[in-house]
N, C-alpha and C positions, 0 to 999 in steps of 0.2 A: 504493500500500500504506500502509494506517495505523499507526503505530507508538505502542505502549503508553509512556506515561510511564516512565521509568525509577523504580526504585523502591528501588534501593542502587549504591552505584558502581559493581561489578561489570556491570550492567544499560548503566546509561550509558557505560562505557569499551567494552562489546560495539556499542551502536548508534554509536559512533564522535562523541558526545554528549558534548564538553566541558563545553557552556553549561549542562546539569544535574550533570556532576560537580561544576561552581562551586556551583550551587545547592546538591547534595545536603552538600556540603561547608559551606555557609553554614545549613544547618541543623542541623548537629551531627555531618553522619556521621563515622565514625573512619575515617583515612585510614592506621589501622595493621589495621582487621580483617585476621583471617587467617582465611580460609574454607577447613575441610581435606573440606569433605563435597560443597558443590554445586560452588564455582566452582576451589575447590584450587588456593588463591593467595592475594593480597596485592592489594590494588586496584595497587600499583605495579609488582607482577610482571604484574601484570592488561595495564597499559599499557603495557609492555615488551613481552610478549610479540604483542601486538596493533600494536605501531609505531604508536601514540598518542604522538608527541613531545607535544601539547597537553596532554595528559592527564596525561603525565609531570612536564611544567613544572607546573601547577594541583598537582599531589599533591607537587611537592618545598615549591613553596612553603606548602601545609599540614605541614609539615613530615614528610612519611611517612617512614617509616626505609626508610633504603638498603638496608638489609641484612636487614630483615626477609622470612621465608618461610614457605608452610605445604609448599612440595614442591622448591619451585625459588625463589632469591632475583633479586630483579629484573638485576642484572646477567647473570646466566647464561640469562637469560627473552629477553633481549636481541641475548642473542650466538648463542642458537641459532637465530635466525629471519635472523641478519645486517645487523643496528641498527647498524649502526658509530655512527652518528648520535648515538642513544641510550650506550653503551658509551661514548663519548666524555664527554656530558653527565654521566650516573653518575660515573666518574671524575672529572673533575672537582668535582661536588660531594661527593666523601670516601667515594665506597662502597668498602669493601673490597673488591680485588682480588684475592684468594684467597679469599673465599668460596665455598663449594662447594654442590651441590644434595645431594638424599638418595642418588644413586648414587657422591658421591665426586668429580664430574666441577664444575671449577671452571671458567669462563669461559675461560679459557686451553687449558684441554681440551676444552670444549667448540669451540672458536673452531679448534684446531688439527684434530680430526676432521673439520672441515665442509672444510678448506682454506680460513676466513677470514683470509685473510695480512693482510689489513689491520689487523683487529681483535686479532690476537695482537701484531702489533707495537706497538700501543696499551698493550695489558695488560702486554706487558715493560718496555716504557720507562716505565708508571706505578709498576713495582715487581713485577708480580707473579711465582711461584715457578715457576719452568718446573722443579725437581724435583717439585713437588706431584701424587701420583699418584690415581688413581679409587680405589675402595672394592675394584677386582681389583692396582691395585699397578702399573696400565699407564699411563704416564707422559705428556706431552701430544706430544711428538720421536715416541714410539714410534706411537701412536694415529694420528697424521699420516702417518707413512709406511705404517703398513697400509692407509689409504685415500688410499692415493697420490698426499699429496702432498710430496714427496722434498725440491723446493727447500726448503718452509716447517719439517718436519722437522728440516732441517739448521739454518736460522736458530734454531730453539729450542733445536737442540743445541750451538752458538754463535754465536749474534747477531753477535758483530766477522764474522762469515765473509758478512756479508750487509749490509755497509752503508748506509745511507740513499741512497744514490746510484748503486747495484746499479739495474742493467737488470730485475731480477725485481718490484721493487718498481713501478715505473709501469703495470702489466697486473694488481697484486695485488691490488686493488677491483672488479673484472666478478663474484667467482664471490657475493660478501657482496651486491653491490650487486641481482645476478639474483634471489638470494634474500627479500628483503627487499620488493624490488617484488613476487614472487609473494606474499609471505602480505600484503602489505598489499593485494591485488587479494583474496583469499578473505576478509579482516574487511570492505571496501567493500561486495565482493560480500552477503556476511553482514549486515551492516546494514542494507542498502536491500532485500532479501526478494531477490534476484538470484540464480540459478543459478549458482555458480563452477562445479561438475563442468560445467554444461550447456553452459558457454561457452570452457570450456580443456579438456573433456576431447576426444582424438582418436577418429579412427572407426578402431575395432578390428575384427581378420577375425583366425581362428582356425579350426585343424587339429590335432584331436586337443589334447595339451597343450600346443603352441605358438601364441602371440597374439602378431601383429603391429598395429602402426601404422604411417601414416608416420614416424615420427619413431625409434620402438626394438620388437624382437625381444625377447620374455622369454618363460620355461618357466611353465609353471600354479603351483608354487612360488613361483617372483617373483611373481607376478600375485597372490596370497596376501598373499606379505609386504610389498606396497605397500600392503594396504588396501581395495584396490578389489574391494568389494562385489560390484556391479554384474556384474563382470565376471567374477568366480569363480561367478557364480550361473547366470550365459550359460553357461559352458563347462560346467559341471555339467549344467543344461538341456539339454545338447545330445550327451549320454551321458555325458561324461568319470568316471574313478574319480577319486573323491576323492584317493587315496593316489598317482597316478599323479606317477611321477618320471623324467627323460630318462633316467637313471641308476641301477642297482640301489644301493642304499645310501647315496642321497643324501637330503637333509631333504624329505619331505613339505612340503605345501601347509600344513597343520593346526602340522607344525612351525614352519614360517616366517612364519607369521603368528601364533605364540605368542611367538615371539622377539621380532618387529616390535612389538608389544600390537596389532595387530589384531583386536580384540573382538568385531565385527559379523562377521569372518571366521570367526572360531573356533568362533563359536557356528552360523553356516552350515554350518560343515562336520561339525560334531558332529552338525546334526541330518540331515546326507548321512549319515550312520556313515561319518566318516572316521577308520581306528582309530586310537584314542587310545594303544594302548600302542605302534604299529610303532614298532620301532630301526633309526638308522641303522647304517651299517655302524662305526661306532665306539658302538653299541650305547646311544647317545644316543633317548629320547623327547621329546616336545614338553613334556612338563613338564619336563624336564631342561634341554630349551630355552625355557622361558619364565621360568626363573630365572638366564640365562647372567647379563644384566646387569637387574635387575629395579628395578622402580619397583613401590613399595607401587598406587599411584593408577593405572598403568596396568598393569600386568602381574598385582595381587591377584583383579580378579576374572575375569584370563585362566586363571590356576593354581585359581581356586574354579569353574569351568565343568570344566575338564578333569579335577580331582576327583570332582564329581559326575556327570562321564560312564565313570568308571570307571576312571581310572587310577592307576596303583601308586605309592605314594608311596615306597616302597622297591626299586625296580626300579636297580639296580646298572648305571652304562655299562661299558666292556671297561676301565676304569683302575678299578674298583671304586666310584666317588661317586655317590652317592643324591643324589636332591632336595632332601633336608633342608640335607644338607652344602651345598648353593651357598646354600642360605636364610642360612644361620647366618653361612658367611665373607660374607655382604653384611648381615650384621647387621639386618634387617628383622623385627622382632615379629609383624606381621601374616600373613605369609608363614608364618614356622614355629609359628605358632599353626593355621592352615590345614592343614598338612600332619600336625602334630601328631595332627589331630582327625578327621582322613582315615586315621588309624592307623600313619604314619610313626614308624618305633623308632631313636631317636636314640641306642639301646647295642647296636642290630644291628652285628657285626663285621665288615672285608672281609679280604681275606686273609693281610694284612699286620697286622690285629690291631688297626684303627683301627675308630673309631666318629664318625660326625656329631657327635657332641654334643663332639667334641675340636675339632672348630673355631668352638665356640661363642665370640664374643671375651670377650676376659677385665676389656677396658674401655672405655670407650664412652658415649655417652647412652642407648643403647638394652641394653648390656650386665647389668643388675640384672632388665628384664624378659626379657629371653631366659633366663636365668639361673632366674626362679623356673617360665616356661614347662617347661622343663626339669626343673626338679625335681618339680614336679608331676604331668612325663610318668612318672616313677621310681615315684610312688606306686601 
């Protein structure tokens, strides 16, 4: 396979192409670009998130800022893929350890949701905030034990309870380090024109909504909210309803792959007519569920499909909250500009007397344009 010259860092940190980031880098490129349209990053979050140690080193020594981001800053780029490696390196050279991405979630949070114990005990012992909470206010101790992991959990909820010489700690590098070889096999993969789906994905058999492998059992929902394309389009193929759930009132397929930002899903099942408005039994829709914890870059143009397929931007769950309302408490412009314009009413009442536009924040970066969004909506 022939591979095009790279043609901006971005290009070369994807083909896994040091020797022209040196070049593109000796010809003037800015090793601070922050790209928020095609590559939506930082050439440093670029190499982070790609586990380009080479890459990383070449861009520190041009001096790229640690901390710079256009969605996610390189240390949190790092820690979600399981760079201990990297996370280490970053620290070291002075990156702040509380920096956070655009959903609130700082390396520390990030690190504790995945169950990387290694990496969180890096971030504590260089200083970082284990109060510091996401843009919902759910803490890194707590986020941990909701996904099960209890020991690490407790270490953040006090570290003396888990000391360096604790039996937990010797087995607390396999789940970062499993990690970390997987996505750096998909950019290898990726680089040299290689099939990663073709070469790790398992052979799937399937009954009605359930898909097996050898390896794991998941409902047509899961099968949704992992992304795989592929295989929502087999089981649909093969009659399945779109809306089909093991469970009366459990999240559709459509929902769960709104949640996930599965895009290529969403847009699959919109054009099954997977409907867009069903509730679950807590009276939740998939736009309700693709703004739970939303990223402008992945979940805006999952909330602008499911708009344009017809759904209500004011459709109220059984606690009363509209779509706008999770827009606004996650402070995202782009989002409630979307729903806005979708004819979302941010002075509609629920029963209690409240309105979306009450949890517009009141300060913030983003606080001044939600604000004239808003008043603009009034006029």
């Amino acid at each position: 396979m022939e591979i095009d010259t790279p043609e901006n860092l971005f290009a070369a940190i994807e083909q896994c192409n040091v020797v022209e980031v040196e070049n593109l880098l000796a010809k003037g490129a800015d090793p601070n670009e922050v790209d928020v349209h095609g590559y939506q990053s930082t050439p440093l979050a670029y190499a982070c998130s790609h586990g380009d140690e080479a890459a990383v080193r070449v861009l520190l020594d041009a001096k790229a800022d640690l901390n710079a981001a256009a969605f996610e800053p390189p240390l949190v780029a790092a820690t979600k893929h399981g760079f201990a490696n990297l996370v280490t390196l970053l620290v070291k050279a002075g990156a702040d350890v509380n920096v956070a991405d655009e959903t609130g979630a700082s390396a520390l949070w990030t690190a504790a949701a995945n169950g990387f114990a290694d990496i969180a005990r890096c971030l504590v012992e260089a200083g970082a905030n284990r109060e510091q909470a996401d843009n919902d206010g759910k803490l890194p101790a707590i986020v941990a034990l909701e996904n099960g992991h209890a020991a690490l959990s407790k270490y953040l909820s006090e570290p003396t309870s888990l000391p360096s010489t604790h039996s937990f700690w010797r087995g607390s590098k396999k789940r970062a380090r499993d990690a970390a070889k997987e996505r750096r096999t998909q950019v290898i993969n990726a680089a040299t024109g290689q099939s990663a789906s073709a070469a790790a994905e398992p052979e799937w058999t399937f009954s009605g909504g359930i898909a097996k492998s050898q390896w794991v059992t998941q409902d047509f929902p899961s099968v949704a909210a992992s992304g795989n394309v592929d295989l929502v389009r087999r089981m649909l193929d093969a009659g399945l309803d779109p809306d089909w759930t093991q469970f009366k009132g459990n999240p559709t397929g459509l929902m769960q792959a709104a949640l996930s930002g599965a895009l290529d899903v969403v847009e699959l099942l919109l054009a099954r007519h997977a409907k867009v408005n069903h509730r679950t039994d807590k009276g939740l829709t998939a736009l309700h569920m693709a703004l739970f914890k939303p990223s402008a870059r992945v979940h805006g143009p999952i909330v602008r499909s499911l708009l344009a397929a017809g759904a209500d931007p004011n459709a109220p769950d059984n606690e009363g909250q509209r779509p706008l309302q999770r827009a606004l408490t996650h402070a995202i412009p782009a989002l409630v500009q979307a729903l806005l314009e979708a004819g979302a009413d941010p002075f509609i009442r629920d029963r209690a007397g409240r309105m979306p536009a009450d949890w517009a924040p009141a300060d913030g970066k983003h606080a001044g344009a939600i604000r004239d969004l808003l008043e603009a909506a009034r006029k």
